[in-house]
C-alpha positions as CSV (number, residue, x, y, z in Angstrom):
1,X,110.7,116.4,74.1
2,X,111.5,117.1,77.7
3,X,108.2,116.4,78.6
4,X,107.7,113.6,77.0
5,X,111.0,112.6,78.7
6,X,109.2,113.0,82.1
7,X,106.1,111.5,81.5
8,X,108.4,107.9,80.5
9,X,110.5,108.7,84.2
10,X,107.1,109.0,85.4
11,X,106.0,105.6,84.1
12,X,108.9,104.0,85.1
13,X,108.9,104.9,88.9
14,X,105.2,104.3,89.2
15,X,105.7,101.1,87.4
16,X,108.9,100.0,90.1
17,X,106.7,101.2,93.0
18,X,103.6,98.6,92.3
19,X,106.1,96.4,91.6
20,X,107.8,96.1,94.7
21,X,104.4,96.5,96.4
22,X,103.5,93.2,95.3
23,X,107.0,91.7,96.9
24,X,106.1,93.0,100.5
25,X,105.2,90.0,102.7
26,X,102.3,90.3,105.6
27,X,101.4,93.7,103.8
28,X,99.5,95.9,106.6
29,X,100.6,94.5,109.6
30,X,100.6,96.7,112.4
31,X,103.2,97.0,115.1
32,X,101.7,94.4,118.1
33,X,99.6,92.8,116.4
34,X,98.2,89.5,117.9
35,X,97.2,86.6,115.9
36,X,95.7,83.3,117.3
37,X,97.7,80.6,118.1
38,X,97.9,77.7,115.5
39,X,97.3,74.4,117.1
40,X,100.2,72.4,115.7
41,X,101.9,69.3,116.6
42,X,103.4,66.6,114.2
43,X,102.7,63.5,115.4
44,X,105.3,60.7,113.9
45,X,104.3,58.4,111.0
46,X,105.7,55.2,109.3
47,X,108.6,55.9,107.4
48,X,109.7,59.2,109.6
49,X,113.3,59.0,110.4
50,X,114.5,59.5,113.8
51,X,118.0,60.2,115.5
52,X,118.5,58.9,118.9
53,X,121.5,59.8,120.8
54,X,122.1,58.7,124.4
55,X,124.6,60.6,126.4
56,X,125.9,59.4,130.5
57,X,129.1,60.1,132.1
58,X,129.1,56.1,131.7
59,X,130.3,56.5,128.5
60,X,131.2,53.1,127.8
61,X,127.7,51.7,128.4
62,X,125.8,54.5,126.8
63,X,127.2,53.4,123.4
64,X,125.5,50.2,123.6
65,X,122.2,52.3,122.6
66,X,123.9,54.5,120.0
67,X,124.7,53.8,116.4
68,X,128.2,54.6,116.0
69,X,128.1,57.0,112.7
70,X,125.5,59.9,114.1
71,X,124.2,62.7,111.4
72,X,126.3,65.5,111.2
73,X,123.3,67.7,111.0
74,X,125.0,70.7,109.2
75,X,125.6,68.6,105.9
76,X,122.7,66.0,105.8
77,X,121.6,64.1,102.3
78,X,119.2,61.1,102.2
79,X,122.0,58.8,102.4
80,X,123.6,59.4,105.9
81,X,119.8,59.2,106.8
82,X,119.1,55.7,106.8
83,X,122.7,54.9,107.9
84,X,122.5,56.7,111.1
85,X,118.9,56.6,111.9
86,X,115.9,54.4,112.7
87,X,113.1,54.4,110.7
88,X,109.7,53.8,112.1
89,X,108.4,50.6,110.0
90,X,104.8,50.6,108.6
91,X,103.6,49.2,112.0
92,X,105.0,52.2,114.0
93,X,107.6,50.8,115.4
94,X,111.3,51.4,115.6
95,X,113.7,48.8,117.1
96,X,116.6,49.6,119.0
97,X,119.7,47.7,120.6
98,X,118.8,46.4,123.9
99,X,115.3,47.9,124.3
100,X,114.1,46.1,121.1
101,X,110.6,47.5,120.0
102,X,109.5,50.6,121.0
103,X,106.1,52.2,119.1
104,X,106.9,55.5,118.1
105,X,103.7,56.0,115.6
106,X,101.5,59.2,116.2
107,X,104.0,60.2,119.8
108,X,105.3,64.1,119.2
109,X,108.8,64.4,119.4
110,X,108.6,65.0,122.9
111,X,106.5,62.6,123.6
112,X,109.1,59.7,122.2
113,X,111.9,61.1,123.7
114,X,109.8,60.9,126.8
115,X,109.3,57.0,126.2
116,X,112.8,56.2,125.1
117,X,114.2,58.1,128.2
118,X,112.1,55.7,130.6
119,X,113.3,52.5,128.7
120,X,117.0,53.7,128.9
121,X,116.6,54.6,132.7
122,X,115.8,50.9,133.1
123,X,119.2,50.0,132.2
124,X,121.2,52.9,132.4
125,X,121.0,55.6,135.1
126,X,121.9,59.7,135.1
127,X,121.6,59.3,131.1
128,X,119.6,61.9,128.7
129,X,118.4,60.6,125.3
130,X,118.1,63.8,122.7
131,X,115.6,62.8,119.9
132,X,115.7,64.5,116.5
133,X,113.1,63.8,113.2
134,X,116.0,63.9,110.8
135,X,113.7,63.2,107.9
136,X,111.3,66.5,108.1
137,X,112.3,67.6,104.3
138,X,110.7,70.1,101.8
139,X,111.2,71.1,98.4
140,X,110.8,74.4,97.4
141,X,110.4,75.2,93.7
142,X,109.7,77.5,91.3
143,X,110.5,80.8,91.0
144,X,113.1,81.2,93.7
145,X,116.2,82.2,94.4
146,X,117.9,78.4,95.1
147,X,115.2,75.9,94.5
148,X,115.8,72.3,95.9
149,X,114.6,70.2,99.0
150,X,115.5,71.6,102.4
151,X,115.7,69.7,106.1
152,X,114.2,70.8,109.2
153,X,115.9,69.9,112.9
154,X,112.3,70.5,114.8
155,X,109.1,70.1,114.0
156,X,107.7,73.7,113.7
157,X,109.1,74.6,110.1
158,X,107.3,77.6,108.4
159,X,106.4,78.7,104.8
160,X,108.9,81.8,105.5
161,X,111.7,79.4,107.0
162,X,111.2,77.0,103.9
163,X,111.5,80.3,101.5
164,X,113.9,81.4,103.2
165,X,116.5,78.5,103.1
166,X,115.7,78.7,99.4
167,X,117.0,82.2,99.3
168,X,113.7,83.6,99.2
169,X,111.3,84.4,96.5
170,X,112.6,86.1,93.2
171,X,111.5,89.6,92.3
172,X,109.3,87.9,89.5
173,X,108.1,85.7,91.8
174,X,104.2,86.2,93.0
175,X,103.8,85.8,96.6
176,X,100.1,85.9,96.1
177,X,99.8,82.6,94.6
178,X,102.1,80.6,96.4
179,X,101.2,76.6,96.4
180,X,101.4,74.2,99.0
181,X,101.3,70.8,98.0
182,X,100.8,68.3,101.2
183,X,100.1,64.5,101.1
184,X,97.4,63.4,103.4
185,X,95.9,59.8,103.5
186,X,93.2,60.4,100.3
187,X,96.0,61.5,98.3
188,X,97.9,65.1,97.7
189,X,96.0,68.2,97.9
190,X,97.1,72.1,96.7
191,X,96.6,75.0,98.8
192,X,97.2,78.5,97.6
193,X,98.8,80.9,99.9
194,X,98.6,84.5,99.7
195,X,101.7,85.4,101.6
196,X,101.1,89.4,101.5
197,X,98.3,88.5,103.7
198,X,99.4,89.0,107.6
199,X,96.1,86.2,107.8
200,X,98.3,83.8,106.5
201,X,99.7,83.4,109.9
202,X,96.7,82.0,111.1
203,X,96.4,80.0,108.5
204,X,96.7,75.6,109.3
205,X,99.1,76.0,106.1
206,X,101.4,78.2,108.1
207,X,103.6,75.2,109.0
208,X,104.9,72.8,107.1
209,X,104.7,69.0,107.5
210,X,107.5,66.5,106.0
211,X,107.6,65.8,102.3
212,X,105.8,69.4,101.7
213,X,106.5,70.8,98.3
214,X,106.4,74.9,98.0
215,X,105.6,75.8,94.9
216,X,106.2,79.6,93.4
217,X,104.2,80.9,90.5
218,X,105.6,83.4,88.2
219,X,103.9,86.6,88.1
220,X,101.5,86.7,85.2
221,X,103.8,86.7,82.0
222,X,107.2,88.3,83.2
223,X,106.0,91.5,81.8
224,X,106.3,93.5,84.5
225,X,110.1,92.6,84.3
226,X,110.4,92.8,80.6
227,X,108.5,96.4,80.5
228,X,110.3,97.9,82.8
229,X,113.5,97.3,80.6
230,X,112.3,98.5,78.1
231,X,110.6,101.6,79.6
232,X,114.7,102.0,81.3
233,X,116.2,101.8,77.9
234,X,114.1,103.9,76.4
235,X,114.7,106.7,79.1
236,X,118.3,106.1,79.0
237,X,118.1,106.9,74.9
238,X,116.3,110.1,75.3
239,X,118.6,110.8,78.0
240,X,121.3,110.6,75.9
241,X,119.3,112.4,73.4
242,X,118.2,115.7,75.7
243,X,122.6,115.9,76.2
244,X,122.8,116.2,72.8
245,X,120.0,118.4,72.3
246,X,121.5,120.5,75.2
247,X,124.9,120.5,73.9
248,X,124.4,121.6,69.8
249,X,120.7,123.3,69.9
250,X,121.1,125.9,73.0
């Protein structure tokens, strides 16, 4: 009996290492290692959401360009949004007070801040415009911790920083088939990333672009889960059993 009691402990801690084997993200990587860069830069689109703030010690004048209720970027929803943010229409454009029209369509963030700092300067001097994309959102879903749809302040959001805000993947999650579902102009395509891989990294997947949806599969029938229950129920009874084996049959 006590050996059969051992071979089910056996079992059990063989069975919880694998497991947690398969939860180990970039499995294998080594300490420096160097990957090549990902050449990545969002360039804005119709529909893309932008904050622009305009800040001067002329305080009075520098409201002219602002919208009076900003984003309070800590507790955004799709509402506060459109109120206090300009939308670039399906021409590219945004319009703003005074400067009227300005095309904001494929420009990096960087780039419109750039172009919205030289039309303020025009009108306003010693002033700093701060540009945002207040509308970079993902949902995550599936088998994690706090599925939903998450927002991004910059524009270099990654699969572990979308997981992450989600609480990250559940231990019956399987982060070898994790989907990335991404629009693109001949309709949405799935990609299947296998985040144990440090390749991943390299991977044109690796960031995420606006309206993104993460997808986690379930490992194979939760019976990994479900098996090693049982297997801990069963050596909890013949624990319970060897003590009163021990006890009455010395």
């Amino acid at each position: 009996m006590k050996n059969l009691f051992a071979f089910f402990i056996l079992i059990l801690l063989l069975s919880s290492c694998y497991s947690s084997k398969k939860a180990i993200y970039l499995q294998g990587l080594s300490e420096g290692a160097r990957f090549k860069s990902v050449d990545f830069e969002y360039r804005l689109q119709p529909g893309d959401v932008l904050s622009i703030v305009v800040k001067s010690l002329d305080e009075l004048n520098s409201q002219i360009f602002n919208i009076q209720s900003q984003p309070n970027y800590g507790n955004v929803n799709g509402n506060s949004l459109f109120l206090s943010g300009y939308t670039i229409n399906s021409e590219g454009y945004i319009k703003l007070p005074i400067l009227g029209d300005i095309k904001m369509a494929n420009m990096t963030i960087e780039q419109a801040e750039q172009i919205i700092q030289g039309e303020v300067d025009k009108y306003l001097k010693n002033s700093t415009v701060i540009v945002k994309m207040v509308s970079f959102k993902v949902s995550v879903l599936g088998d994690v911790k706090s599925p939903g749809y998450y927002y991004f302040f910059n524009a270099r959001g990654n699969i572990f920083e979308g997981l992450s805000m989600a609480g990250d993947i559940n231990p019956t999650g399987n982060h070898k088939r994790v989907k990335l579902i991404r629009q693109t102009p001949e309709g949405a395509k799935a990609h299947i990333l296998d985040l144990t891989d440090p390749k991943v990294i390299e991977s044109e997947f690796f960031y995420l672009l606006p309206n993104d949806v993460v997808y986690v599969e379930p490992l194979r029938a939760n019976t990994t889960r479900r098996n090693l229950e049982l297997l801990s129920y069963i050596s909890s009874g013949l624990s319970i059993s060897l003590a009163i084996y021990g006890a009455f049959f010395k």
